[in-house]
N, C-alpha and C positions, 0 to 999 in steps of 0.2 A: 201564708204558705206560698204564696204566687212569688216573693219578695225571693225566696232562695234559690229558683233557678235561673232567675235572670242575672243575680249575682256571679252564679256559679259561670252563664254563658260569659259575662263582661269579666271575670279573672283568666279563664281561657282566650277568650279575644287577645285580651294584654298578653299572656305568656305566649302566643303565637306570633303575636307581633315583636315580640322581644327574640324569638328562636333565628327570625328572621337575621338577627346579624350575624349568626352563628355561621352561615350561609359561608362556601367557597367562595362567591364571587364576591359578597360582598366583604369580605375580608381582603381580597385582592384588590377591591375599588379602595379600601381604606390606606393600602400600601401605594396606590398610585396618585389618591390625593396627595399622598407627601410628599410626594417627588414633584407634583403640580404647584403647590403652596409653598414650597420652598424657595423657588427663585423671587416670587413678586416681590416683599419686602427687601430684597437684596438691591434692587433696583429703585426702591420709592422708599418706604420708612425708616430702616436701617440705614441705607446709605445716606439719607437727609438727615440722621445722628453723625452720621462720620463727618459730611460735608460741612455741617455745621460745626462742629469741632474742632475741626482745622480751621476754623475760620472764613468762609465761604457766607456769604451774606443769604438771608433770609430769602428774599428776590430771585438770586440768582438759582439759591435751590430749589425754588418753587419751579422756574422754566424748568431745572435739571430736569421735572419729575418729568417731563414732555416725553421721557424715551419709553417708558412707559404705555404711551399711545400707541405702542406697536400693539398691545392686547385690545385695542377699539376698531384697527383696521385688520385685525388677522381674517375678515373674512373676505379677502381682496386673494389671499394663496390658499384657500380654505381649499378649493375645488380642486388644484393641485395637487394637492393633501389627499382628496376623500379619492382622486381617482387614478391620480399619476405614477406610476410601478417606480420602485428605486431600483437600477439596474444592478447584480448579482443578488441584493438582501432583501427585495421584495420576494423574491423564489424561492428565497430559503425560509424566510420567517414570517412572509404574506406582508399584503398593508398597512395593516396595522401596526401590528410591531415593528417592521421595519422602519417606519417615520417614528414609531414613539423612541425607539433606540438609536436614533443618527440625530434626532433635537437632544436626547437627553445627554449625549456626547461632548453636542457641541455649545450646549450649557454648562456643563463641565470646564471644558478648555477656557471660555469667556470669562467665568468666575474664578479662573486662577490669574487672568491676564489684567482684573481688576483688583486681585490682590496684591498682582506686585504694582499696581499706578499707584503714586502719593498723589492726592488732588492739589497739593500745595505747587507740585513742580509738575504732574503729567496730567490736568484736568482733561487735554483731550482722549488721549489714553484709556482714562477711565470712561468715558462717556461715550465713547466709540464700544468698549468693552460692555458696558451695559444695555447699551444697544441691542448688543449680539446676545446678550443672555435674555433680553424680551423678546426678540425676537424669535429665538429659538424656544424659549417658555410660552408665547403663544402658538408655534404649530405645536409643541407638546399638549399641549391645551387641546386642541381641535381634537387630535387623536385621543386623547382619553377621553374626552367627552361622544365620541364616537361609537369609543369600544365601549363605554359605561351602556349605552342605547343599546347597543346592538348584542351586550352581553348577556342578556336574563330580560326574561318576559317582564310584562307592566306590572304584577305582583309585588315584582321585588324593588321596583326602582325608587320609592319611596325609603327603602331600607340601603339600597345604593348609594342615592344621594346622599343621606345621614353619614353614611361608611365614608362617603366621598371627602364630603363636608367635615366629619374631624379629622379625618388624615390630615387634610389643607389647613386647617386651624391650629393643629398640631405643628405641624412644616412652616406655619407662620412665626408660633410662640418662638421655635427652635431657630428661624434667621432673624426674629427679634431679640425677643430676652438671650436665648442662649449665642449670637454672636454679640452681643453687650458683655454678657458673663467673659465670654472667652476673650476679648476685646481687653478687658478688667483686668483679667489673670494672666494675657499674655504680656499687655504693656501697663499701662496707667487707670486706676478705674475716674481721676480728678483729670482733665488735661487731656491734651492731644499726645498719643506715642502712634507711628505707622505702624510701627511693627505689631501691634495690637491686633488693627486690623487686618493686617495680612495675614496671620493665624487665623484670623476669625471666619476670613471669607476661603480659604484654603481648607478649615474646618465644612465650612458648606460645600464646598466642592467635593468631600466625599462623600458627605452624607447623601449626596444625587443616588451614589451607588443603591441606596433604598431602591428608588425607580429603574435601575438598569436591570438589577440582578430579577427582579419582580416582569422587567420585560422580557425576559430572558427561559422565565419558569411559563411567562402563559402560555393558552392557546389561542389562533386565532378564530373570530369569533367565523360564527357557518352562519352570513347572509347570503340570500338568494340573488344575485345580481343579473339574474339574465333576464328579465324584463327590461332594464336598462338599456343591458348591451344590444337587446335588440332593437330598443328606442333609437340607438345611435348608431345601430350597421343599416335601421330601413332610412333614416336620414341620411349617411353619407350616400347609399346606393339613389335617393331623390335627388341630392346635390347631381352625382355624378351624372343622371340621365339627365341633368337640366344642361350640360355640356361644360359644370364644373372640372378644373385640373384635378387630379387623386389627390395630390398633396393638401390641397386648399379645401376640397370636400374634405379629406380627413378633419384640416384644422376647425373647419367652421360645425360638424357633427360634435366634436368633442366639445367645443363652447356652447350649443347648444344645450348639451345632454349635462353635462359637467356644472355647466355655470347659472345657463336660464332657467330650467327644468325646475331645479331647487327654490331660486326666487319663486317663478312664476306659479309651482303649486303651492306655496303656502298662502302669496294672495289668492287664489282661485279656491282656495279652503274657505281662508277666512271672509274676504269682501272687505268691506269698507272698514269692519272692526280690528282687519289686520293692523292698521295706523295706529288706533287703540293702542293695540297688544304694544306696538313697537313704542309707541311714547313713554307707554309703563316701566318698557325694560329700560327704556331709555333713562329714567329718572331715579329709578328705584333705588339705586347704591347712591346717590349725588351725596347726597347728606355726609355719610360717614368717606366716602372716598375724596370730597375735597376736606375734610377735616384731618383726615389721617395723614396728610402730608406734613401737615406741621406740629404734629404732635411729639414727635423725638424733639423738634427746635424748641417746643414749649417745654419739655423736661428740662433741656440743656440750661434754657433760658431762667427756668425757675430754680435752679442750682441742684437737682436732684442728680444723683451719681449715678454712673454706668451698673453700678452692681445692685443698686436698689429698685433700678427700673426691670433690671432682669429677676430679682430674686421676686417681685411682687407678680410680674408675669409669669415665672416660670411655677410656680404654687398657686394664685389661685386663676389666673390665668388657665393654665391646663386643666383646673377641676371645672370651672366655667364654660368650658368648651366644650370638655365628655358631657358633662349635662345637657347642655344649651343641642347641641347635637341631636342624643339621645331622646331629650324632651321633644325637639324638634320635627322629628321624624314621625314621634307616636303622634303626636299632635298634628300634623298632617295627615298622616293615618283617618283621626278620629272625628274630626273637625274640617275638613277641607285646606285645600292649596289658599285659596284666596282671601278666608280667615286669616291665615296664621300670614300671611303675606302682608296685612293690615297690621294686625298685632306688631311686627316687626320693625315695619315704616316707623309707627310711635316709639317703640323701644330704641331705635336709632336715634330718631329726632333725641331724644330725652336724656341720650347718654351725652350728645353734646350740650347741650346744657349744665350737666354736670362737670364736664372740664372748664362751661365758664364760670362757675360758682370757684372754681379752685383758684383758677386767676384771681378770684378777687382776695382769696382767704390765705393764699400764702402756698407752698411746700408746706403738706401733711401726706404722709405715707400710709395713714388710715384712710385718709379721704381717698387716694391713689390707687389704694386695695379697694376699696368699694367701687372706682371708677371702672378699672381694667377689669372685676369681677363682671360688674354688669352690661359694659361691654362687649366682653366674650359671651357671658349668654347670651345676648338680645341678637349679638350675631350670628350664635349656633342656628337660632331659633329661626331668624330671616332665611339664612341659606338656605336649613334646609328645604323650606319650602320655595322659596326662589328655584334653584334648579331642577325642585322637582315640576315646578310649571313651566320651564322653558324647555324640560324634557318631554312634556305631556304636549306641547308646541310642534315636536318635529316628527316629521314623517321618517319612518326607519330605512325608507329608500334614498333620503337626499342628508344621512343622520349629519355625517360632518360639517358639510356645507350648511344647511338650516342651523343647529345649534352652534357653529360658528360667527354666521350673522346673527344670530340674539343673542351670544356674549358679548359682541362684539360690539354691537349697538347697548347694551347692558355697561361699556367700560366706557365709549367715545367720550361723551358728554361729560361725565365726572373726571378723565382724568384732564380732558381740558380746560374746564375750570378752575381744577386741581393747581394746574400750574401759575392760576396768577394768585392763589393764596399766599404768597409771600409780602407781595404789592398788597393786599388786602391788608395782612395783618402788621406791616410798618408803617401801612398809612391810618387804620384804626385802632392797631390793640389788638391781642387776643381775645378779650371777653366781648367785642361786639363782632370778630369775625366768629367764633364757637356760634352763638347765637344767630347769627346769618346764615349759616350755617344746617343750624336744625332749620332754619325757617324756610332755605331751598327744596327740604323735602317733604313740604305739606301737600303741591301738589300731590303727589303720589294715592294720596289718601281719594283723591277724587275720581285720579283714575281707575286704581282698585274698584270703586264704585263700579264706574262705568262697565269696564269687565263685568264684572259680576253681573250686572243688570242684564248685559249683552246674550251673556249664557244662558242667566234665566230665560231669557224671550225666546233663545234658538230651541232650549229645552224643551 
């Protein structure tokens, strides 16, 4: 008898937790991961299919992916970002929106200027153009990840993340698989055609419009900011009695309040285990982020066609994702951050290992569908608990600037390893770099430890 209402609470549990993505906002976070997730692969995966295509040596795509690195140092204009007014569009549409609508702009413009460069005759062109679409895709970053904090109490941010997290996996499939498709159908799906690509990245330039028209319908979020502002008017008026000039109290108030304030409380939170936290994030993606860069080169290279690598992505690819996501989320939910944060580390390592078993066994399209399958889960599954712990990380007063630096510190490290994956795999082979690969991110597994231990003790 005891047996049926504890059933009855844990099928309610679940249908409450599943109502949750029914939610406004998190349907809005799901619309803005896509417009977040959309440019990275334009800039690192995709483009190292193009690059390679045309002919561009393995090597040289590997440094390409270096522009990239602007998502490892975006929390250098983070504080910019969280506090700096845009003059006329901050007033009209607040700060939030106004920085997510002037990056999302001018990722726009940069992804049409990279569609008309051929790498073959305008390589700087393009890579000056890609630049500017990381650049502008990591302040778009800051600010969603901002407004995702600041948008709905700690309830919901578990079902945020998730919303977050397939929007971006979604917006990934669509600059991977679906600009290969389009790539396919405009020029050549065997062979190099430019013209392929220029449709295809013309094609992602308007699907940004997702994210404009979505910045366009929100609101901006109601923080409290005057605690701050009074942080930083009793500090310029201290400058200024100390016999500081106005202008120079102003600037050094605003670097205080702006810039230090947000470091200095999250170490004064945590102590010593902040280093911890930062190693964690710091390693966590290595695994699959220096592997992903040469993963279009290893399709290329193993004679698979543009429309097969999209047609496998875009089917189970996409159903691997809504799950991996969904499961994700409940499972953070149910189990904790720091569980499923483990769980994921393994699922990474593992999925690379499966791309070296391929190298050795040839081009199969089954093995391919098994790979990308379980690779999109393992990722759904990682994320979502990754930024639900790097959101649980930041204080809702310093939101930008703090979860800035832990993505940021979250991208360094792997995308500059990333870049000498080409040198790795001409001077080894693919199947012992895969395998080096998983084997960079067993650390992680110890750190997670360490965390965890950490919290039990402060518990």
């Amino acid at each position: 008898m005891a047996t049926r209402p504890i059933n009855v609470l844990s099928k309610d549990r679940w249908t409450q937790q599943l109502a949750l993505y029914a939610e406004r906002r998190v349907l809005t976070l799901f619309a803005l991961g896509f417009s977040s997730g959309l440019p990275l692969l334009l800039v690192f995966g995709t483009l190292s299919f193009w690059l390679r295509e045309a002919g561009v040596s393995r090597t040289s795509i590997g440094f390409f992916s270096w522009v990239a690195l602007a998502y490892g140092v975006k929390w250098l204009w983070s504080p910019l970002v969280d506090r700096l007014p845009l003059p006329w569009l901050s007033r009209r549409m607040g700060r939030r929106r106004s920085w997510m609508l002037l990056s999302q702009l001018i990722i726009m413009a940069a992804l049409a200027g990279m569609a008309y460069s051929d790498p073959n005759t305008q390589i700087v062109n393009l890579a000056l153009f890609a630049l500017a679409v990381a650049f502008a895709s990591a302040t778009q970053d800051i600010v969603i990840d901002a407004y995702r904090i600041e948008a709905a109490p700690e309830r919901l941010q578990g079902a945020l993340a998730a919303a977050y997290m397939t929007g971006y996996r979604l917006a990934m499939i669509m600059a991977g698989a679906g600009a290969l498709a389009i790539a396919a159908w405009a020029g050549s799906d065997l062979g190099y055609d430019p013209a392929g690509w220029q449709v295809a990245y013309l094609c992602m330039m308007a699907l940004m419009l997702v994210g404009v028209i979505t910045c366009l319908l929100l609101h901006e979020p109601d923080v409290d900011l005057r605690q701050q502002q009074q942080a930083q008017a009793d500090h310029h008026q201290q400058l200024l009695d100390r016999g500081y000039p106005r202008p120079l109290a102003s600037l050094l108030a605003f670097f205080a309040s702006a810039v230090v304030a947000p470091f200095a409380e999250f170490f004064h939170r945590f102590g010593r285990q902040a280093l911890v936290i930062l190693a964690l994030i710091a390693c966590y993606r290595v695994s699959d982020v220096v592997m992903g860069v040469m993963a279009n080169p290893f399709y290329v290279d193993m004679g698979f066609s543009k429309s097969q690598i999209a047609t496998v992505t875009k089917v189970y690819g996409v159903i691997m994702t809504l799950v991996g996501a969904a499961v994700g989320g409940i499972m953070v939910s149910r189990f904790g951050t720091l569980r499923i944060l483990m769980l994921g580390a393994v699922l990474a390592a593992g999925t690379n290992l499966m791309f070296a078993l391929m190298s050795q066994l040839g081009p199969d399209v089954r093995l391919l569908t098994l790979i990308i399958s379980l690779d999109n889960l393992s990722a759904g599954i990682a994320t979502a608990a990754f930024i639900t712990y790097l959101s649980s990380l930041t204080n809702v007063a310093f939101s930008a600037t703090q979860y800035a630096l832990f993505s940021s510190v979250m991208m360094l490290l792997p995308k500059f390893l990333a870049g000498f994956s080409g040198m790795a795999v001409d001077a080894y082979g693919y199947a012992p770099f895969f395998i080096g690969s998983a084997a960079i991110g067993l650390p992680v597994l110890w750190l997670i430890r360490r965390v965890a231990k950490s919290s039990v003790g402060e518990g």
